[in-house]
N, C-alpha and C positions, 0 to 999 in steps of 0.2 A: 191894684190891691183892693182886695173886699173887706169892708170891714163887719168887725160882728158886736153886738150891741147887746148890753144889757134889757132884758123885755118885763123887769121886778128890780126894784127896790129891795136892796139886803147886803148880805154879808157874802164875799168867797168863799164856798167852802173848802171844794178840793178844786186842785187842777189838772184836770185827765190827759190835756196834752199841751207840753210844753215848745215851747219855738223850739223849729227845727224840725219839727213831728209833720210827718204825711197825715192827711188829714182827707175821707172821701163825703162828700155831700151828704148832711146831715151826723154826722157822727159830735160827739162830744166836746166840748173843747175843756169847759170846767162848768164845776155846778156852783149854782147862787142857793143859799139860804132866806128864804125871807118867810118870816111867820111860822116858823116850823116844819116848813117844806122844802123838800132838797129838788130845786129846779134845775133841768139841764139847761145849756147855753150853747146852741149846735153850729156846728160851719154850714154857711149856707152855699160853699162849694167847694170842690176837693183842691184840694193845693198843699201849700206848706206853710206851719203857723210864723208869719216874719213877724211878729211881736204880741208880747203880750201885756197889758198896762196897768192889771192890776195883778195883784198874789194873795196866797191862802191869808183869808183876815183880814182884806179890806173890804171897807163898804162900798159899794156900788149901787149908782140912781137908776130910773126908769131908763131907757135911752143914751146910756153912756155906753162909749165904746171901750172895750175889755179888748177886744183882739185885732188883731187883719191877717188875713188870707194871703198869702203870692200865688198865682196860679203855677 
């Protein structure tokens, strides 16, 4: 399982793919708000999203992990 990590401090904003979504290397998972910028958060490899640990509207730190990967 790959996990995928917050790289900003901020807020969830949307979630572009939710568990259970095919997902190929680099594509989106959900965007982080922080500062008034809408940052994406991308899979760092294709697979299927087996969880995800935050939702629209939480905060999220530098380094925390929001998702994981199954291949």
């Amino acid at each position: 399982m790959h996990e995928i990590l917050s790289e900003v401090t901020g807020t969830v904003w949307q979630v572009m793919a939710p568990v259970g979504s095919r997902v190929a290397e680099g594509d989106t998972v959900l965007v982080v708000e922080s500062m008034k910028m809408e940052i994406p958060v991308c899979a760092p490899c294709a697979g299927t999203v087996a969880a995800l640990d935050v939702g629209e509207g939480d905060p999220v730190s530098d380094g925390q992990r929001v998702a994981a990967i199954a291949p």
